[in-house]
TITORDO-744170 format. One line per 8 residues: number of its first residue (from 1); their letters; for each residue x, y, z of C-alpha. Coordinates in nm, 2 decimals, always signed. Layout:
// TITORDO-744170
NUM = a = X,Y,Z; ...
This chain:
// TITORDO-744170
1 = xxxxxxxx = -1.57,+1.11,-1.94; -1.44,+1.30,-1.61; -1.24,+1.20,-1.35; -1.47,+1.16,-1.10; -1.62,+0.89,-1.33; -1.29,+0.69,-1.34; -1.25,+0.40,-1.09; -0.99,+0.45,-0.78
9 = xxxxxxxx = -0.70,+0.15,-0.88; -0.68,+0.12,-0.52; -0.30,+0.03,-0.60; -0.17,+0.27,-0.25; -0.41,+0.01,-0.04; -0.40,-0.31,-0.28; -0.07,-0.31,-0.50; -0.08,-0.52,-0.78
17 = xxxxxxxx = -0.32,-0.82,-0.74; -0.24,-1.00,-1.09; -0.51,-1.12,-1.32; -0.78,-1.02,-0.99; -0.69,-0.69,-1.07; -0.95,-0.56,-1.32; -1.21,-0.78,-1.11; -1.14,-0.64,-0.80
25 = xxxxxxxx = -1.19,-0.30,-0.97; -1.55,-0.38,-1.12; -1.67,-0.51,-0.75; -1.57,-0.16,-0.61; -1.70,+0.01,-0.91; -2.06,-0.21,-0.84; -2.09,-0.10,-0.46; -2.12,+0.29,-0.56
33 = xxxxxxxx = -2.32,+0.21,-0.88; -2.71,+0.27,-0.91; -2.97,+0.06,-1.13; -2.91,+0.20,-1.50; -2.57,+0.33,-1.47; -2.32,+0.19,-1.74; -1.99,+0.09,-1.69; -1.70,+0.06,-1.95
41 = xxxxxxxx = -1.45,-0.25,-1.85; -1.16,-0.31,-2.04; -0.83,-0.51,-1.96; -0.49,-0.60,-2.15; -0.22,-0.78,-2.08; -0.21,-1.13,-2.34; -0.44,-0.94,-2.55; -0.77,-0.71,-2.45
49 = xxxxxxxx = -1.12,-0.76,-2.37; -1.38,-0.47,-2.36; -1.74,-0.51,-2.16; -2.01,-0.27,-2.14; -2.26,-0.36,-1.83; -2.54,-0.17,-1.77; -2.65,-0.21,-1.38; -3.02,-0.34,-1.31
57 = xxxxxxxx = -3.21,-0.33,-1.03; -3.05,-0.68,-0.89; -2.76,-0.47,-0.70; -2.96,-0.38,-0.45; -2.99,-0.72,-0.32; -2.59,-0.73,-0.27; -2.52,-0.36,-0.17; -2.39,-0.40,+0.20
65 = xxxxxxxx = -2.21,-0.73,+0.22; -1.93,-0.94,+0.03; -1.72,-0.64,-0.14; -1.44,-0.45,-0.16; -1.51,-0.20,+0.09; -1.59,-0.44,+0.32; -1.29,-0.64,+0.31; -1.08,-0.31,+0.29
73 = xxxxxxxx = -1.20,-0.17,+0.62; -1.16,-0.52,+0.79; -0.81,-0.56,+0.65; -0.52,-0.61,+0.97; -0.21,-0.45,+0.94; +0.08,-0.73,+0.97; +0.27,-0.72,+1.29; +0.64,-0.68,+1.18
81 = xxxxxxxx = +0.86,-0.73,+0.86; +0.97,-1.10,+0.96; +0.56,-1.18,+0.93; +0.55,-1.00,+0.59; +0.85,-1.19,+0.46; +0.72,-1.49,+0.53; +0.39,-1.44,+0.37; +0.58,-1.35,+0.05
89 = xxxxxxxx = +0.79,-1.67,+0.06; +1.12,-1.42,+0.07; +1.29,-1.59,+0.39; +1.30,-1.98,+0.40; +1.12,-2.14,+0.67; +1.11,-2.52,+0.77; +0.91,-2.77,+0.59; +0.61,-2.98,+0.70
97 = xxxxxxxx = +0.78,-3.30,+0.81; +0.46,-3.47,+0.59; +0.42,-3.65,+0.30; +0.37,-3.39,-0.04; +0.01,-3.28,-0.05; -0.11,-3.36,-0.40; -0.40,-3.20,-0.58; -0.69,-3.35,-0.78
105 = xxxxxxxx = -0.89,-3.18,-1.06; -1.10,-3.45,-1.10; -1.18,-3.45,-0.69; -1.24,-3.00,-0.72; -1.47,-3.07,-1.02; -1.66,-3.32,-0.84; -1.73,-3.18,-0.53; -1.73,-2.82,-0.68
113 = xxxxxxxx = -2.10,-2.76,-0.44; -1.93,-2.75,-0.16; -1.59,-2.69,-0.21; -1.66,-2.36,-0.41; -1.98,-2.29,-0.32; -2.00,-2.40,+0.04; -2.30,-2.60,+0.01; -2.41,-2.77,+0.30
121 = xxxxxxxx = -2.69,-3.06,+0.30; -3.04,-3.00,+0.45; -3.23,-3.35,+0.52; -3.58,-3.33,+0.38; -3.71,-3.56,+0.61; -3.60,-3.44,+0.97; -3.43,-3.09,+0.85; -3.03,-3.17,+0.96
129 = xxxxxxxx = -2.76,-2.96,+0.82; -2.43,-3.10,+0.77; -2.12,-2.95,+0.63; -1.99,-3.10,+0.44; -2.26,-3.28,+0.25; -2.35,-3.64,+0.37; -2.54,-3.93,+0.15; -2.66,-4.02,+0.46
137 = xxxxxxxx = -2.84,-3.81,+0.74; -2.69,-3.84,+1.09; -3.01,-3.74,+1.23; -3.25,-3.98,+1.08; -3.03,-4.19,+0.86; -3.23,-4.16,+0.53; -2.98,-4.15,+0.23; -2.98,-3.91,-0.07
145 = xxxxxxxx = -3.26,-3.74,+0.01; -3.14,-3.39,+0.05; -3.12,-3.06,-0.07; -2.85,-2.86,-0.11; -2.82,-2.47,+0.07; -2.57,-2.26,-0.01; -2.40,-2.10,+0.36; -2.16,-1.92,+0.26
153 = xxxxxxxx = -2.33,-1.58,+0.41; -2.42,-1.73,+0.72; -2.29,-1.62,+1.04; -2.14,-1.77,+1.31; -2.06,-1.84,+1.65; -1.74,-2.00,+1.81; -1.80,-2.35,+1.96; -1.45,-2.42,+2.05
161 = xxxxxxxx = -1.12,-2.39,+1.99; -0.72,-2.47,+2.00; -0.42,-2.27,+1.96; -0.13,-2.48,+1.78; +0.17,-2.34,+1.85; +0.42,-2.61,+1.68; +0.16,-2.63,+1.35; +0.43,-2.50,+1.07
169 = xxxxxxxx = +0.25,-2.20,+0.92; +0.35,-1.82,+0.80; +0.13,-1.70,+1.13; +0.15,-1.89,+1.43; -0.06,-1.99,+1.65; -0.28,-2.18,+1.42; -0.61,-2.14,+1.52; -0.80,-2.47,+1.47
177 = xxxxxxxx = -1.18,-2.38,+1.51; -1.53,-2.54,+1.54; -1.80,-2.32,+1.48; -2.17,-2.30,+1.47; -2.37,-2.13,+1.13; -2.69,-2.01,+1.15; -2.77,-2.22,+1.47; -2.81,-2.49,+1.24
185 = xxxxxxxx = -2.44,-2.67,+1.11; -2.13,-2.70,+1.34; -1.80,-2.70,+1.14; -1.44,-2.77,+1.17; -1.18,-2.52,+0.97; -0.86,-2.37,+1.01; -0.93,-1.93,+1.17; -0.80,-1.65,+1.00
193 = xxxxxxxx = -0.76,-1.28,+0.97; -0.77,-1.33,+1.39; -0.54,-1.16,+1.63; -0.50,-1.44,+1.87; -0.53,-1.27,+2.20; -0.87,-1.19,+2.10; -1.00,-1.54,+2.02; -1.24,-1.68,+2.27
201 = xxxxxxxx = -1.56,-1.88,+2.25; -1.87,-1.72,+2.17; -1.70,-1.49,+1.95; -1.90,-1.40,+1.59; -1.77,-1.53,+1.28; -1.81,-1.56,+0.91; -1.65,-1.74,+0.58; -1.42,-1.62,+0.36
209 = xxxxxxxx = -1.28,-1.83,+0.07; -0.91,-1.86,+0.13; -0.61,-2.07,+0.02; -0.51,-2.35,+0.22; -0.22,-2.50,+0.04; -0.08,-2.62,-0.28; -0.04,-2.97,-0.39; +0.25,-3.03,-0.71
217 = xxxxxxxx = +0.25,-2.61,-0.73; -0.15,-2.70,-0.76; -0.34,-2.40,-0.52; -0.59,-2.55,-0.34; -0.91,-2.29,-0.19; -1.15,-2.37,+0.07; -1.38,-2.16,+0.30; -1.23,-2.02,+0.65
225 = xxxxxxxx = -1.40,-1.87,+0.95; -1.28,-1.50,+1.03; -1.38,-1.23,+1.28; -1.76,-1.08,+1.14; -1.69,-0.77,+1.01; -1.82,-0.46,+1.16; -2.07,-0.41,+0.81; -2.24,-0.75,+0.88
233 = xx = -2.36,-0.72,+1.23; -2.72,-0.66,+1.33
């Protein structure tokens, strides 16, 4: 094996990501690799696994979106140290003056579609999109009879928006957001990865599958909108 068949560890532009680490490096290896290359994967840390996948002809339907180069190239650079700190959790900052946000398995398991898979509804009988899913259509009010479609590569516009300036989080303003998929389902989430001088309606968007907080040390994930990186537009 030579070294030019060794994947970059990415470690002077990633650091240490944990247990995504060996993940993160199988994405990047799949954007440069060709139907019927083979790749070696192997990890340790609590003991070792060892993979050999051989690439078909599937990844060239996902060549050119969701990947690490993508997300590398869209990456901002934080402002100043105090923002950095604050991220890491190394300078103590005021607490939500809220009750304890508390997590529920049983909840993330049962509405895993959309939660993890951002699945919004599509009415079979007058074609309405909602996000999230809905028993009962707001267009036509027929109830559970629906299909399920999966947006979670649909682009966006911004509707409208709000900057919250006394919301406690590690990057004020909080940018509180609705925005319009696909022309087709209007939702309400929380902006990031946004420089907030440059927010303003009309503005292209996508989703990206961030952490929103953490309930009894409990992380809880959901999908945000973020500027539309340069590799998605048309």
């Amino acid at each position: 094996m030579s070294k030019t068949q060794i994947q970059d560890a990415m470690f002077d532009r990633l650091g240490n990501t944990g247990s995504a680490f060996a993940l993160m490096m199988l994405v990047a290896a799949l954007e440069e690799a060709k139907p019927g290359d083979k790749i070696l994967f192997a990890n340790y840390g609590n003991g070792a696994d060892v993979f050999i996948f051989q690439v078909t002809e599937q990844i060239e339907k996902v060549k050119g979106h969701r990947g690490m180069k993508g997300y590398l190239s869209f990456k901002m650079q934080l402002p100043n140290y105090e923002t950095y700190i604050r991220f890491r959790g190394l300078m103590p900052v005021e607490m939500q003056r809220r009750p304890m946000v508390v997590s529920s398995a049983v909840q993330l398991w049962r509405y895993r579609d959309w939660i993890l898979s951002a699945n919004a509804s599509r009415c079979r009988r007058c074609g309405k999109h909602q996000f999230p899913p809905q028993r009962v259509c707001l267009g036509c009010q027929s109830k559970d009879d629906f299909d399920l479609v999966d947006i979670s590569d649909w682009t966006g516009e911004l509707f409208t928006f709000s900057k919250d300036n006394l919301a406690l989080c590690p990057d004020p303003p909080l940018i509180l957001s609705i925005v319009d998929y696909g022309k087709k389902v209007r939702c309400y989430s929380r902006m990031t990865d946004r420089d907030p001088d440059k927010v303003d309606v009309g503005m292209p968007l996508e989703l990206t599958f961030r952490k929103m907080h953490e309930g009894a040390g409990f992380p809880n994930y959901f999908w945000k909108p973020m500027p539309e990186r340069e590799s998605l537009k048309k």
